[in-house]
C-alpha positions, -999 to +999 in steps of 0.1 A: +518-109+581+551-091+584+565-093+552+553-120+524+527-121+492+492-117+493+470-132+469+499-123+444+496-133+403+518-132+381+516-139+341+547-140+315+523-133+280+494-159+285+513-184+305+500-180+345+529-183+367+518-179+398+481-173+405+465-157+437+494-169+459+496-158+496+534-167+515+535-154+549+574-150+560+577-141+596+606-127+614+621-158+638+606-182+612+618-205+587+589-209+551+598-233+528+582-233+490+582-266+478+564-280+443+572-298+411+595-278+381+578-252+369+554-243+401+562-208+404+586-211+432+613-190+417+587-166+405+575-164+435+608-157+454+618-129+425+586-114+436+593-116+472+626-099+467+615-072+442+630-086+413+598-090+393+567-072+402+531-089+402+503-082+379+478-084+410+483-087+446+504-074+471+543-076+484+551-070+518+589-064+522+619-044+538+633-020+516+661-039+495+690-026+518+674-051+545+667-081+520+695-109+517+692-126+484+706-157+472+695-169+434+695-207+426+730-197+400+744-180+434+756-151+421+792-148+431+819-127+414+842-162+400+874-137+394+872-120+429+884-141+461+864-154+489+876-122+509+866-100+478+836-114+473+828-104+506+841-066+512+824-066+478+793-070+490+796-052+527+809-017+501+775-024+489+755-022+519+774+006+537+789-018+563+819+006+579+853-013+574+860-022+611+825-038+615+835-057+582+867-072+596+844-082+623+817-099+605+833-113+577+859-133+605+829-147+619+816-154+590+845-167+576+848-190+606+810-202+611+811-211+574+842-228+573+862-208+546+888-192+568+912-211+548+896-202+513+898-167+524+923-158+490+908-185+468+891-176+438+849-180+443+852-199+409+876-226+425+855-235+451+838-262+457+798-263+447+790-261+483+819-239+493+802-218+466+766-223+485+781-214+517+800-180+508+762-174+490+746-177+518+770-161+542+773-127+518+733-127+521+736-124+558+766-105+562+745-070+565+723-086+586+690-084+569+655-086+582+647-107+552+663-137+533+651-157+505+670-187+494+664-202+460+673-241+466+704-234+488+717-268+490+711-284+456+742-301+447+755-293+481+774-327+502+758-341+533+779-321+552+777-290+537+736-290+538+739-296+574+759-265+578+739-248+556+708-254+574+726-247+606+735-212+590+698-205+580+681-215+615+707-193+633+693-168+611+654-171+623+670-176+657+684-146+655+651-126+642+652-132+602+625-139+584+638-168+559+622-181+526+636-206+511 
């Protein structure tokens, strides 16, 4: 297994989140978590990611300058523009300016938001909001990304670009959880 949990618990007080869990995630592959509210499935993603650590078990994962992360709230800045939002983000990982230009064009394009470019992230759309997620998480082209339901409330056509998006990714060598 590449990356992923093995036999991973975790407990909030007495309450047994997730117990013993094993989740392979393979580069070039797509894993999907599914199960009934309150299974775990965001615990375990938070765990996958490093944002909360197990009480037994063990985390296989690329340091957290390789992971792309998208929570189920989505985690966009509302009061900075798609554009923003994205040189943002690419500041963060240490992407040089001329590769940003680059990528976010693409990006921009393959996600169709080249004409949202100056609109605020809070005036989007829910699954213009999903999209610009999705496409910040796999702007610095990580070797991990884990999506927390990356389509809920999203339109028909706007899941199918979404998934699109995320299979383009394991195409390309990603390991995806969603």
């Amino acid at each position: 297994m590449k990356w992923g949990l093995q036999a991973v618990s975790i407990r909030f007080g007495s309450r047994v989140a997730l117990d013993a869990v094993t989740l392979p995630a393979e580069p070039s592959e797509v894993t999907v978590v599914v199960g009934g509210d309150g299974a775990g499935k965001t615990t375990c993603l938070r765990a996958l990611v490093g944002a909360i650590e197990p009480d037994d078990g063990t985390v296989r994962r690329p340091s957290k300058e390789r992971i792309g992360y998208v929570p189920e709230t989505v985690g966009l800045y509302t009061d900075l523009t798609v554009e923003e939002n994205l040189a943002f983000s690419a500041k963060a990982y240490g992407i040089p300016r001329k590769e940003f230009r680059q990528k976010a064009e693409a990006l921009l394009e393959r996600v169709d938001l080249v004409n949202a470019r100056g609109r605020l992230a809070g005036q989007l759309s829910g699954g213009m909001r999903r999209k610009l997620a999705v496409g910040i998480a796999l702007l610095h082209s990580p070797a991990l990304l884990v999506l927390d339901e990356p389509t809920t409330g999203v339109d028909p056509l706007s899941r199918a670009d979404l998934w699109r998006l995320i299979s383009s990714a394991a195409a390309a060598g990603t390991a995806v959880v969603v």
